[in-house]
N, C-alpha and C positions, 0 to 999 in steps of 0.2 A: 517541526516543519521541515527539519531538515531530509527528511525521507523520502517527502511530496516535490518532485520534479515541476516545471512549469505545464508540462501536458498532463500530468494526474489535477493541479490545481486547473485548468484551463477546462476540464470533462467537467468536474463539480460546478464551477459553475455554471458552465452551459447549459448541463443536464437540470439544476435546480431553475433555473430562467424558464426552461422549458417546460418542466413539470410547474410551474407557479404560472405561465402561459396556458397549459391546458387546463389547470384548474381552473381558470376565470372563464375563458371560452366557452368549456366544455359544460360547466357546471358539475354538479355534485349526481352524475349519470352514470351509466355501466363503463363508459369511456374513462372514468376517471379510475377506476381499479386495474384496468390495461397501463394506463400512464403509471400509475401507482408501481404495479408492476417492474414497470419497466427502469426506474428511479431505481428501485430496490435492487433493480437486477450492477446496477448501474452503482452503487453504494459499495454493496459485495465486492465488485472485481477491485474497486479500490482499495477498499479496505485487505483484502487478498494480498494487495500488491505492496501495500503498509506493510502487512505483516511478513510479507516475504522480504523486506527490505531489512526490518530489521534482526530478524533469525540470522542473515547473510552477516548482518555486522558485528553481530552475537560472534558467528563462528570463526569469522575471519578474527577476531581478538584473540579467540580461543587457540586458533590454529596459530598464533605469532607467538603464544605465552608456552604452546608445545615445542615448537622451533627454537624457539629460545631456551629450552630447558634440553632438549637434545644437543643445542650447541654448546651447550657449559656441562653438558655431560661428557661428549666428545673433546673438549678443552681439558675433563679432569682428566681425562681416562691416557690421554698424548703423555700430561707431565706425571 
């Protein structure tokens, strides 16, 4: 959870309230495949945003375990 901000959790569920709103309303009608749609569309960018969150955290470890290994190489190389 820690990746999901309070507006990434705030979209889902508004979006699932609304998509479980048009499904009752609408019934089981061509309308409900545009909703469907639009959920899905709606799923994606989060999940996107998941996944760009955590690559970011990925790299930035990566990048402190390189820095760090340049600096104790720069530290041999002095004495």
């Amino acid at each position: 959870m820690k990746h999901f901000d309070n507006n990434s959790l705030l979209v889902i569920v508004i979006t699932f309230i609304l998509f479980t709103l048009a499904l009752f309303t609408t019934g089981f009608t061509h309308a409900l495949f545009l909703e469907a749609g639009v959920f899905l569309v709606s799923v994606k960018l989060i999940m996107m945003a998941y996944h760009s969150s955590v690559r970011a955290e990925h790299m930035e470890k990566e990048l402190k375990e390189i820095k760090t290994l340049l600096e104790k190489a720069q530290k041999d190389n002095v004495d």
